[in-house]
N, C-alpha and C positions, 0 to 999 in steps of 0.2 A: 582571656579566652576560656571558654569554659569545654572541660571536659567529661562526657558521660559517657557512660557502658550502653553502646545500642542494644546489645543481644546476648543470652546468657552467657554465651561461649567466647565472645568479643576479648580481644587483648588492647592494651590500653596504646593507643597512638603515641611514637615518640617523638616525630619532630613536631613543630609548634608556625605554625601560621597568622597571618596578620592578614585583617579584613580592613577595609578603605570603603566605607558605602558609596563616596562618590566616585570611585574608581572601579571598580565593580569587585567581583571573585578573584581573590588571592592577588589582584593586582600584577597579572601578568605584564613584563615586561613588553611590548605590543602598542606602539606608538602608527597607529596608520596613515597620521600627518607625515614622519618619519620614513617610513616604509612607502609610499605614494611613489606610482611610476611617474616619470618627468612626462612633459606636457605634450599631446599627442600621441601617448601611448593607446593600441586599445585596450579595452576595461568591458567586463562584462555586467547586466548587469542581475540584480536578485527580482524575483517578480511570488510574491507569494498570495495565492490566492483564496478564498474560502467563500465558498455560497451558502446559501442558504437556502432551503427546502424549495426545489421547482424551479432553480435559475440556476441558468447556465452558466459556462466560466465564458460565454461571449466575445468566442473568437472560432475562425476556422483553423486547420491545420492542413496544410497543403504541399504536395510535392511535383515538381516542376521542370520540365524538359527546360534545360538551357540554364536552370536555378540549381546549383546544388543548397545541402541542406532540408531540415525541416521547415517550410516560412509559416509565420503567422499573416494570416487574411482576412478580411472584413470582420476586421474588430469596430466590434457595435455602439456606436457614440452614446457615453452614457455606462456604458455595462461595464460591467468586475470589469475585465482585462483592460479596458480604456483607462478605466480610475486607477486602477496597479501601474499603468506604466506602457503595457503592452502595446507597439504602434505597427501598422500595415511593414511586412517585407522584415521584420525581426525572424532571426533563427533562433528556436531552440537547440542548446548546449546539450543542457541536462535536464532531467526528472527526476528531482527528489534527489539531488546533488550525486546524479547516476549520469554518465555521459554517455547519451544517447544519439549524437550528430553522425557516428559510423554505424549507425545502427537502421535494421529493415523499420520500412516507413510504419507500416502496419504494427509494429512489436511497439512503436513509440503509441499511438494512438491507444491501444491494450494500456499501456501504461498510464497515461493519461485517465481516462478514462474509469479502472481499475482504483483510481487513487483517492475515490470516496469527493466527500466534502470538500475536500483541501489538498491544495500542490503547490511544490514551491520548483519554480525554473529558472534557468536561469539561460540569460538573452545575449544574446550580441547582434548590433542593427545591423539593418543590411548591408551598405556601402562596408561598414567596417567588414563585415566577414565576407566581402565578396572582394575585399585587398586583400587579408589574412592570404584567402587560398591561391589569391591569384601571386601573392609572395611565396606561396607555400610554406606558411607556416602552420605547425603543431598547435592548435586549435586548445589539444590538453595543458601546454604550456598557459592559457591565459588562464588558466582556471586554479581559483585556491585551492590551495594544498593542504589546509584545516580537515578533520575528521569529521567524520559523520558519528553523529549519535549513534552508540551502541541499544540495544535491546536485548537482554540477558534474562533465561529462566530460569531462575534460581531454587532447588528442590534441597528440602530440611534431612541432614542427617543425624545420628544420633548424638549428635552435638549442638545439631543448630542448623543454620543457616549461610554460616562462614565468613563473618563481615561486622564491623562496629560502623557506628556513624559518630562525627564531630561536629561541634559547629560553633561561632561564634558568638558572643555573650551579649546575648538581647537582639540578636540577628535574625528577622524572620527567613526561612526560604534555602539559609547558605547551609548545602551539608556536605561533609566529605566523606565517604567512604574508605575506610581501612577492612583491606584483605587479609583474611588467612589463608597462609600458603596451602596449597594442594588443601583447601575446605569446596564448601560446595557453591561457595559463590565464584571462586577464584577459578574451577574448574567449569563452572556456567559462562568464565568470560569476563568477569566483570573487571574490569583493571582497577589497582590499589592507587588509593589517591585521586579517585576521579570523583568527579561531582554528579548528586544524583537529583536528577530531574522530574520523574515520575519514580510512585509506586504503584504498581496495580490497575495503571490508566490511568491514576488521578496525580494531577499537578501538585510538587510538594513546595510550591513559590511560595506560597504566601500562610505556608505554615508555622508554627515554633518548634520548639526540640523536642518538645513533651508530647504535641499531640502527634511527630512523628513516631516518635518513641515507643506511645499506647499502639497507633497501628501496625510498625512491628512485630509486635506480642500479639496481634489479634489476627495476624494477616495467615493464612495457611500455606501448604506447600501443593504447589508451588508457588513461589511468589515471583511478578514483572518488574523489573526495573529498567528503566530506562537513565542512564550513564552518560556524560560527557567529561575529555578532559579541559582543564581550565584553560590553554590557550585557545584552542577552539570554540570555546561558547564566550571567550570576549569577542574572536571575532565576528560570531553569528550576531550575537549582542550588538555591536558596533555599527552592523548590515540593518538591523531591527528586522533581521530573519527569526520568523517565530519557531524555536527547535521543538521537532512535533516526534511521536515513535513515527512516524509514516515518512522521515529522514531517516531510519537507524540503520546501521548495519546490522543486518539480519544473520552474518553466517555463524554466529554462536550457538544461534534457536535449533533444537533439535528435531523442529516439526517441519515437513515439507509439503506442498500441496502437489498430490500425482493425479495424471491424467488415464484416466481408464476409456480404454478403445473397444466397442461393444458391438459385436454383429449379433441380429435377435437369431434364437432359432426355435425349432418348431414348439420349443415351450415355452418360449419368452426367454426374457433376459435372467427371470430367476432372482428377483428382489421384491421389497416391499417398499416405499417411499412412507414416510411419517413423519407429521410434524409433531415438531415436540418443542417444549420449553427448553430454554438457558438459563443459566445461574444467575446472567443478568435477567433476567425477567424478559426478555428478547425472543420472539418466536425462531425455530430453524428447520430444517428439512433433513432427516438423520433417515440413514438407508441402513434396514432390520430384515433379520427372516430367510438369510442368503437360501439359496436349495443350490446342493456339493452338485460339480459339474458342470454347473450349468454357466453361460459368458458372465455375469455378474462376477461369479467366484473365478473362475479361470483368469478375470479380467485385471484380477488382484482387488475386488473390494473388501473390507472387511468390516464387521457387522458394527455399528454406532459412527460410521464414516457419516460426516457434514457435506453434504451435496452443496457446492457452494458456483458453478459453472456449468452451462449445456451448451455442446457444441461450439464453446469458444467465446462465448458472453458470459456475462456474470447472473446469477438467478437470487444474488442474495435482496431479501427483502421482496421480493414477488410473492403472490401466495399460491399457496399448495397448490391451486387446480390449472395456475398457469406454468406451474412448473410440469404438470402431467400433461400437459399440451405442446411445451417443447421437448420434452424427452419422447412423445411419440410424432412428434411431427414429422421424423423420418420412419416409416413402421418397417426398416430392415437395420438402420444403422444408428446409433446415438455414442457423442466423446462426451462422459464426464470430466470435471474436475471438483476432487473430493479431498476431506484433511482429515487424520485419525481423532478418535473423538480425545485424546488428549491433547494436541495439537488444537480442536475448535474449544475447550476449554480454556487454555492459555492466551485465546487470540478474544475469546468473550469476556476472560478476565480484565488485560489490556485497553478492552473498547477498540481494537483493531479488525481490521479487514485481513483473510491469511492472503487474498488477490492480492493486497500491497506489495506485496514482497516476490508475487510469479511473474515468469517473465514465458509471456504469453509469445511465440518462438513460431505460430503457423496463422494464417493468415486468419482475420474474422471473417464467421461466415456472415455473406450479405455487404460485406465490406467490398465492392467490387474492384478489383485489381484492373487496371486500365490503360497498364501497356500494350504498347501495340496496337491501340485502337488508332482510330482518326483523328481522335484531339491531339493536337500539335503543341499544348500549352500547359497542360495538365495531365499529370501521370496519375496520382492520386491525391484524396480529397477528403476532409472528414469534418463533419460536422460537430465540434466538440461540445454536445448538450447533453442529453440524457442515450440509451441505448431506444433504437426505434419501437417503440409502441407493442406490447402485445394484444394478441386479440382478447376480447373479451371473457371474464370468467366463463367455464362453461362447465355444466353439471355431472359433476366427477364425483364417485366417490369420495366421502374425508379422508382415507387413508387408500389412497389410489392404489391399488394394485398392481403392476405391469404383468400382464398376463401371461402364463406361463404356461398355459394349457392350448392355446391359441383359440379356445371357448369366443373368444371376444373379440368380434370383425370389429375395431374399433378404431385403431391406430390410423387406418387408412383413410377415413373420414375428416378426422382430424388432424392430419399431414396435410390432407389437397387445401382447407380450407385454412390453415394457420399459414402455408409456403406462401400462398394467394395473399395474404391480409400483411406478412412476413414484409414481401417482395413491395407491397404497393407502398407502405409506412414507410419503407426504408428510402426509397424514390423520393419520397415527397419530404422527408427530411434534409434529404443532401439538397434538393431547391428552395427550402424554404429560410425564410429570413429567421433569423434569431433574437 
């Protein structure tokens, strides 16, 4: 085994490990032939999905008088969810190995939704979970007991970093991380002896020692790592679950995304909207120029905050003039959701979403809640494709102003005709085929 110094400050690993390439990392003890509940048991199962630019993940999600549960419905022959696995009348467990079955219907949909490119769920069919409840059994009992990947931000102190890596001799990919106590990784979270998956967003599988080595030394502070320990990624491994940050546990991160509650008043909201560049070369929507007083600042924003949510949808990736069309489409009230601009540093570093990680707790708007109507079969109902349509560019300043002076009959124009264009897309989405 070979051993090197990750990082100036690094102390030298003492115990000694043994790599097996055909048995995978550290060769946990982890037999799932062994371990296999007896025949008849239920078993849930993994469904990990990933689209691609313009397609959907190709299923409804649906909640149902008489059904309990999340169900999956008209899953589209042919589509993602069909080829993963996905069949009519499946209940979603979890989101992102987050157990989500006692959770408000609408909060799951956000999550969904919210989780980019790629999600991984995980299933149990219908009949089986509709014996589970009718046994009354603990739903969380079927579900592994394996860790989620951590996501850890790690900021350089006058020592370093707080952390060595090891790895085996001619091994691409296998690296273990050794802790220094109370250093700055140990205190970011990262637990000693665990295996690191990501630096910085980028996958360290199919690297060598050396050229992790060089990115180390090159990498600035703070730096993303993304962490597993080795019983847990034989058993992802085992699943051929692909461990993504968009599975991590996030409560180490010290970044959160807060929701600012905005009534305008006679001089506006008292911000500037502006796009700006990312580190990644990624354009974003960064809110400048506070005036003291005024609901912006009361509201708790603060100045280089990532506008990343309006009113309960996500805006990331839209461009500027349509985000100035939903922030005035109500011209009396608008909910951001926003991340300090250190916080949208660490998530652009990553290549993450910070919506990955919110847990969106009030209902979407345009999402219509559908209790108590007349349908007898259907409470609610969501079309898991993209978010409905906005209206078209429309000619807004580059650096939109929200008008603070009330100079500008503007908002009201374009509230009547974005709720109208809002309200019709959103109709025609929940009946259309996918």
């Amino acid at each position: 085994m070979k051993q090197k110094e990750g990082l100036p400050e690094a102390t030298e690993l003492t115990p000694r490990f043994e790599f097996n390439p055909k048995n995978g990392i550290d060769n946990p003890a982890l037999s799932l032939a062994e371990d296999s509940e007896p025949e008849g048991t239920v078993q849930v199962r993994f469904c990990f999905l990933k689209k691609e630019e313009g397609e959907s993940f190709g299923f409804w999600l649906r909640q149902e008088a008489g059904n309990s549960g999340h169900l999956i419905r008209q899953v589209k022959p042919g589509g993602l969810a069909h080829r993963k696995g996905l069949r009519e009348g499946d209940r979603i467990l979890e989101v992102n190995r987050e157990y989500v079955d006692d959770m408000e219907h609408l909060r799951v949909v956000w999550k969904i939704r919210s989780s980019g490119m790629q999600i991984l769920l995980t299933i149990l069919d219908g009949n089986a979970y509709s014996l589970a409840k009718a046994l009354g059994r603990n739903l969380i009992q079927l579900l592994p007991s394996y860790h989620r990947p951590r996501l850890c931000c790690v900021a350089k102190d006058q020592n370093g970093f707080g952390f060595a890596v090891s790895a085996p001799e001619g091994v691409k990919g296998v690296f273990r991380v050794s802790v220094v106590s109370h250093g700055p990784a140990d205190q970011a979270g990262v637990p000693d002896g665990a295996w690191l998956l990501e630096l910085n967003g980028m996958s360290v599988k199919n690297w060598t020692y050396a050229r992790l080595s060089k990115k180390l030394k090159q990498s600035s502070s703070p730096m993303g790592l993304l962490v597993i320990d080795a019983e847990s990624e034989e058993f992802y491994r085992q699943h051929n679950i692909k461990i993504t940050a968009s599975l991590a546990d996030n409560l180490w991160l010290p970044f959160e995304v807060r929701k600012l509650q905005m009534t305008r008043g006679p001089d506006g909201y008292g911000f500037l909207l502006k796009e700006e560049e990312c580190g990644s070369g990624k354009k974003g929507q960064f809110l400048r120029e506070l005036d003291a007083g005024l609901p912006a600042e009361k509201a708790g924003m603060r100045d280089g905050d990532q506008l990343l949510g309006v009113n309960g949808e996500s805006v990331e990736g839209l461009s500027h003039h349509r985000m100035v069309s939903k922030i005035l489409a109500d011209s009396k009230r608008v909910t951001l959701l926003v991340i300090d601009s250190e916080g949208s540093q660490f998530f652009d570093l990553v290549g993450l979403s910070p919506l990955v990680f919110y847990d969106n707790q009030d209902a979407l708007p345009g999402m219509p809640d559908t209790r108590g109507s007349s349908s007898s079969n259907m409470l609610q109902e969501s079309c898991l494709s993209t978010f409905a349509p906005c209206p078209p560019d429309m000619d807004l300043p580059c650096h939109a102003w929200l008008p603070r002076d009330g100079s500008q009959d503007f908002s009201k124009e374009v509230a009547k005709s974005f709720v109208e264009c809002r309200v019709a897309n959103f109709q025609a989405e929940l009946r259309s085929p996918m």
